[in-house]
N, C-alpha and C positions, 0 to 999 in steps of 0.2 A: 534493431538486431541486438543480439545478448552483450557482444563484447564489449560493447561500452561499459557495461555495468561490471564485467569481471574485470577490468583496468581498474575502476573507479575503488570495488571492494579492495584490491592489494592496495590502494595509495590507502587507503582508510585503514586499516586491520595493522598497515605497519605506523602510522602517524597520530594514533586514537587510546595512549592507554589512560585511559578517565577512570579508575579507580572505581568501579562500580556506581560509576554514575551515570544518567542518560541525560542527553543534550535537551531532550521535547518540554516544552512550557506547554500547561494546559490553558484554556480559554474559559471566560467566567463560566462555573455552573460544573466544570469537570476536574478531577484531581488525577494527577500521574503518580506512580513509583515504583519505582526500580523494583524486579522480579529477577528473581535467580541471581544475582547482582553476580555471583564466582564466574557465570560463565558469559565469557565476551564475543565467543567466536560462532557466534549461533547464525547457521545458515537456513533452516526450516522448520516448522515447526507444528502441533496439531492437537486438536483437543478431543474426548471422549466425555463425560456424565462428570465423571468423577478425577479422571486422569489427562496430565498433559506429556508431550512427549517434545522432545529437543534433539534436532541433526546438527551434531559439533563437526560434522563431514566425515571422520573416521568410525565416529559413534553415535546411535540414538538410545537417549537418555528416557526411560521414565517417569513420572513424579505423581506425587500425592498430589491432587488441587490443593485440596484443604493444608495443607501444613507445607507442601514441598519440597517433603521429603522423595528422594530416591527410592527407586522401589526394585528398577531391574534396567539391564541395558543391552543395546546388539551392536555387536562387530560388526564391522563390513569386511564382506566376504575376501579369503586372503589373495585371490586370485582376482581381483578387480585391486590395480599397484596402479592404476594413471593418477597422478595428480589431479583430483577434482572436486569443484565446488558443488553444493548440494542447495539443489536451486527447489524442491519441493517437501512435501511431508504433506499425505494427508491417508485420512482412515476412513477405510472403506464403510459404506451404510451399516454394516453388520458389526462394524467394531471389532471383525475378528483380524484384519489384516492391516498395516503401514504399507502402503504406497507412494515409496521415495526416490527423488529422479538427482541424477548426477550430470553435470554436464564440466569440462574443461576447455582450456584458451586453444583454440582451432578445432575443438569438436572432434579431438582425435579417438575419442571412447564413452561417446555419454549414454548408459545407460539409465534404465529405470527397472528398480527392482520391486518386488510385495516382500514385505516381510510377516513372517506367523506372531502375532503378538503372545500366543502363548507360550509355544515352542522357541519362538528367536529366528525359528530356519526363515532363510533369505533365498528365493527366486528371482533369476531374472527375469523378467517380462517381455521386454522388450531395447532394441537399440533406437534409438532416439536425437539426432544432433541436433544442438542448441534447445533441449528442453527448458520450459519455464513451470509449469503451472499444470494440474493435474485434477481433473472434476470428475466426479460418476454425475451423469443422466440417467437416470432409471438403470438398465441391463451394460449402457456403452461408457463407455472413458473418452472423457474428452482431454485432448493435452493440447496448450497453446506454448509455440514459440516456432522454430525453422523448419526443424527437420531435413537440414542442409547444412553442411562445412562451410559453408559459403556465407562470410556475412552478411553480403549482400541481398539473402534472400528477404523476402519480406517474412513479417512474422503472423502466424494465420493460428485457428483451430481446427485439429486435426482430430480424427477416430483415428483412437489407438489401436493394433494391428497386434496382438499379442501371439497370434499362430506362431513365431517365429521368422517370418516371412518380412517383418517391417516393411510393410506395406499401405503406410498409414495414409488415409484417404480425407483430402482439405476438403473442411465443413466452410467455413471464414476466413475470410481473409480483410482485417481491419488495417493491416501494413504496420509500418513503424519500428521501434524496437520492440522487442517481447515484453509483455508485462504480463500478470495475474488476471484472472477472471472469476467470474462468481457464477454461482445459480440461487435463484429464489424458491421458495416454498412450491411455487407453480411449475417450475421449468424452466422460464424465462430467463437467458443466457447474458450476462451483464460483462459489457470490456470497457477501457479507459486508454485510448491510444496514447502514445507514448515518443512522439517527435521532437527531436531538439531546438530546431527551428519553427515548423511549420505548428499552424493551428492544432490544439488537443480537445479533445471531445471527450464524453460519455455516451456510451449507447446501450442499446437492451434488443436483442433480437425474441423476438415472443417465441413461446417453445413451439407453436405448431410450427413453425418456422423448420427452428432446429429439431424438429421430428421427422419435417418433411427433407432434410439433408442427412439425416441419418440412416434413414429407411430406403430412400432411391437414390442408388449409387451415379444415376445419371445427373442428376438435379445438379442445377450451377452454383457454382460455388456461392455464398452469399456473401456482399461487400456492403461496406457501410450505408450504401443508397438503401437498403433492405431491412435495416435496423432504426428504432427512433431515438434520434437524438436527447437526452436528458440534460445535459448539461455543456457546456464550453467549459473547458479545460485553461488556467493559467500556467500549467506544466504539464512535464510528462508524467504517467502513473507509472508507477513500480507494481502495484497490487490494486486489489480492489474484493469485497466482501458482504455478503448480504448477513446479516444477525439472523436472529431467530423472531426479533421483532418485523424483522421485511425491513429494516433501515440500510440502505445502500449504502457502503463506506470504502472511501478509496483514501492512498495516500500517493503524493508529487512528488517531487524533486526538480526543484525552479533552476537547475541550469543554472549557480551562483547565486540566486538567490535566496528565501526563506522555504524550508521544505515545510511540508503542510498533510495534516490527517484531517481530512474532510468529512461532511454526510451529504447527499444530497437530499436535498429541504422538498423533495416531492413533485415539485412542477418543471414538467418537461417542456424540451425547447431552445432558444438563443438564449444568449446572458450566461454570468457566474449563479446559476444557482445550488448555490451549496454552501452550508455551513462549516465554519472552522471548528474544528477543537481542539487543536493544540499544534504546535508549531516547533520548527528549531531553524536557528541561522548562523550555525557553523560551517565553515567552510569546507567539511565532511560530514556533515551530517546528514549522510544522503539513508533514505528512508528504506528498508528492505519489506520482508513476509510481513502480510498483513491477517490477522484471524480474531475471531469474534467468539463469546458465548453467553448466551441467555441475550439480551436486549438492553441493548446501550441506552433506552431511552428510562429505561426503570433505576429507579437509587438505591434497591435490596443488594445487600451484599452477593457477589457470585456472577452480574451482570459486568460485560468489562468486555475492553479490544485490546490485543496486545499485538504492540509492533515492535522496531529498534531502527537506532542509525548503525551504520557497522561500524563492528570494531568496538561496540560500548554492550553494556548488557541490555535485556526486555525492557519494554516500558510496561506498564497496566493501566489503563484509562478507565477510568468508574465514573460515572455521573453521579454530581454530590446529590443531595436533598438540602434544593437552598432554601425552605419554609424558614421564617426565622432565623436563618441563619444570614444574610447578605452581607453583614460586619465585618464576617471571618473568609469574604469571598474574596477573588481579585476583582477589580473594579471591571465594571465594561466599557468598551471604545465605542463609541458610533460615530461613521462617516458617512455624511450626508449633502447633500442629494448622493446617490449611486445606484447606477454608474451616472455621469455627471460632466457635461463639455469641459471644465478644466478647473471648475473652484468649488472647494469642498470645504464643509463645514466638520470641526473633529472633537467632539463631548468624550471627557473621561472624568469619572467624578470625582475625580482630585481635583477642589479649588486651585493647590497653589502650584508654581509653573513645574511644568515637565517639561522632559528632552522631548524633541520629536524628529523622525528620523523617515525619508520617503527615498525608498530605493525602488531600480525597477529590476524587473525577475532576472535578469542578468547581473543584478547587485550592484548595479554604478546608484551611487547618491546622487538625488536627482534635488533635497528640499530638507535643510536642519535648522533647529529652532533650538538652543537649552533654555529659551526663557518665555515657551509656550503655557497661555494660558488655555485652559475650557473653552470652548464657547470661538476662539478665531476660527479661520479663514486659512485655506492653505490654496495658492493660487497655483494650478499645475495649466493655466492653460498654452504655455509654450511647451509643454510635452507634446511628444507622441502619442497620439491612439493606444491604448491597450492597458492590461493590468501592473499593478501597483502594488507594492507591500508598504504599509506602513506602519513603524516604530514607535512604542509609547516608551519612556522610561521615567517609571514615578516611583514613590514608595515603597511598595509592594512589588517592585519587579519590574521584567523587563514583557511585552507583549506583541503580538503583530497582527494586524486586519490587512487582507487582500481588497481591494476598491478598485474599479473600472474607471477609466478615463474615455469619454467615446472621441 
């Protein structure tokens, strides 16, 4: 449910002033940095060709891609006075409209408005409690989170009910607390559930699927036995995002421990499959909106994911072009065998010793070495089952790899 995450953003936004910095370390082969660095309180956000745009929750910002510069901006309407956080931002296929959702602490007012990107004018849409995340499907809107005061309720995908009538009719219901969804090229509907405790997954429901729950009102609602499994999850998602290259991208929030901007590496199924690429292990560094443009897997300039922890500014993730260049990279980690009954081998290509640091997603230290060489041995097999972050600190930085214990 949502209110976990609006407790979590007030401790962060009051506890977080970093100077226009951002907390996320990228992983070999990708480089981060700070975007818009002035503004820290960024609640959603969305991109167009040439234009991005920023929900500071009273106002959305326009910008130049190229230079980011300001170009024009929209009030929120004077007659919406509740206190509330701006849990979406996105723009419609035709580029002519912002579609951005508000929600506050008990769901005493959460709407979702369209705004006229040329005009400014701002329409209501619809009432909405506990909104998260907002997708066009061809003709329909999809919005995932409660649609209930109650935060008890589970958090599902809904057809949005714009008649006035909020009437919004559950497509999914994957449970957990709210988080972000995607769509792909196809239609194919992508969620990353989001439980503090229990097991977390990746899933894709194929769009005949979600065709066939948009179009017959009678049809059952579809739940996770309905959707194929992509990935196991070592925390809950916040967001999640398909590029333009088809690269599926989500990012976690480990519950205490290290948060994490993933990809999924393609093959569906049991296991962690997913690649890391960048990370943070502050103890607010929890991960908000996640958006994509052009193809994270390309190193042409203008390819790039931008997220944040709150409370700090954007981050920008660009994939380097390491031809020749591996000198100037951070080194990579490999742990192996993984996943692995309890002894793992840990390569970093720094000969001489590093720290090494083995926490589990709850953040208790489980395994420290300052005077680790390459090439050992790290012996977890009196652990617990389950995933693992582990800490390099060498030279070059501080870094983290996720690794399975079975």
């Amino acid at each position: 449910m949502t209110k976990f995450y609006f407790s979590l953003t007030a401790c962060c936004l009051l506890a977080l002033p970093l100077f226009g910095q951002t907390s996320l370390s990228p992983r070999h082969g990708y480089a981060i940095a700070t975007w818009l660095p002035e503004y820290t309180n960024s609640g959603a956000f969305a991109f167009s060709d040439t234009l991005f745009y920023l929900n500071e929750g009273d106002t959305i910002r326009m910008f130049d891609i190229s230079n980011g510069s300001e170009l024009k901006k929209y009030g929120k309407p004077q007659d919406y006075t509740t206190p509330s956080y701006a849990t979406f931002l996105t723009l419609s296929t035709d580029a002519s409209t912002l579609w951005a959702g508000y929600t506050s602490d008990g769901a005493a007012d959460d709407r979702i408005y369209s705004i006229d990107v040329e005009s400014g004018q701002w329409e209501m849409q619809a009432v909405f409690p506990g909104n998260m995340d907002l997708a066009f499907w061809n003709d329909s809107i999809l919005v995932s989170g409660l649609n209930s005061a109650s935060w008890d309720a589970p958090c599902a995908i809904f057809l949005l009910d714009t008649t006035g009538a909020n009437v919004h009719r559950r497509l999914i219901e994957p449970g957990g607390y709210s988080a972000g969804m995607a769509l792909d090229q196809h239609d194919n509907l992508y969620y990353g559930t989001s439980y503090a405790a229990d097991p977390n997954v990746l899933y894709r429901w194929d769009s005949a699927m979600v065709h066939q729950a948009i179009e017959d009102p009678d049809s059952p609602v579809l739940l996770v036995a309905q959707g194929e499994k992509l990935s196991d999850l070592p925390g809950g998602v916040y967001d999640c995002e398909v590029d333009e290259g088809g690269n599926v991208l989500l990012n976690m929030n480990l519950y205490g421990g290290i948060m994490a901007l993933c990809k999924w590496n393609g093959t569906p199924g049991d296991g962690n499959n997913l690649d890391t690429l960048a990370t943070a292990s502050g103890i607010y560094d929890w991960l908000g909106n996640l958006k994509s443009k052009g193809d994270i897997a390309l190193t042409e300039p203008g390819n790039m994911i931008v997220t944040y922890s709150f409370g700090q500014p954007l981050a920008r993730i660009t994939h380097l072009n390491t031809v020749g260049a591996k000198a100037n990279l951070s080194p990579e980690i490999l742990v192996y065998p993984n996943p692995s009954s309890g002894i793992f081998t840990v390569h970093a290509e720094h000969t001489e010793m590093i720290e090494v640091q083995v926490y589990t997603l709850q953040g208790t230290l489980v395994y420290k070495n300052r005077e680790f060489v390459s090439g050992e041995l790290i012996d977890l097999s009196q652990q617990a089952a389950g995933a693992y972050i582990l800490q390099v600190k060498d030279p070059t930085g501080i870094r983290g790899k996720m690794f399975q214990k079975l």
